[in-house]
N, C-alpha and C positions, 0 to 999 in steps of 0.2 A: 453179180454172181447169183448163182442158184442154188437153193436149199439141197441137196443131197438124194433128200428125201422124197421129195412133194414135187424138186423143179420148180418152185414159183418164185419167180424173182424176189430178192430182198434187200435191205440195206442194212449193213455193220458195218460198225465203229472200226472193227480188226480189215475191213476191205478199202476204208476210207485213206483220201491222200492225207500226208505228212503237214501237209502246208495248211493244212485246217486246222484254227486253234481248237473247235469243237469236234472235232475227232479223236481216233481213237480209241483204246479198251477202258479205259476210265470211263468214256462218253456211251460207250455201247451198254443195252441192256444184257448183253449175257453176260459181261463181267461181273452181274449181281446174280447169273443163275446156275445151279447145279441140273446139271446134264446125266441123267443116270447110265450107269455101263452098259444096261442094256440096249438104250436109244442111240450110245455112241458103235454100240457095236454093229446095229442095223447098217449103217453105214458102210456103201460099198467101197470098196479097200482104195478104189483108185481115188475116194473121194477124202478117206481118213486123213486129218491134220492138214486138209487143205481146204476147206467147203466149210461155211460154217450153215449148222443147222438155224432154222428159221422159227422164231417164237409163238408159232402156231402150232410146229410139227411137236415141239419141245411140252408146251399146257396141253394136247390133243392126248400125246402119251402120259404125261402127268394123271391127265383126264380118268385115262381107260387100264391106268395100274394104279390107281388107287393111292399116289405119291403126292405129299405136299406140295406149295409153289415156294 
């Protein structure tokens, strides 16, 4: 799958098959991060609650608004 944002391929826990004991959202790191409203709202409609954003795009905007990790 692709980031939403950026398009660069990534790997999440939330895309990962069932049959892996080390998968899913336990095993993902966004499970540990806060996604601010405004980076989820960047997000094009057809991509909301299906595309997970990528942990680059997510510290990049942390980065450039001045928001904790």
């Amino acid at each position: 799958m692709k980031c939403p944002l950026c398009e660069k391929n990534h790997s999440c826990g939330m895309e990962a098959t069932a049959s892996s004991a080390e998968t899913g959202i336990g095993s993902c790191w966004c499970a540990r991060e806060t996604f601010p409203k405004a980076l989820l709202d960047a997000v094009p409609d057809e991509f909301k609650n299906a595309a997970c954003i990528c942990k680059s795009c997510l510290d990049e905007f942390k980065k450039k608004s001045g928001a904790s990790h």
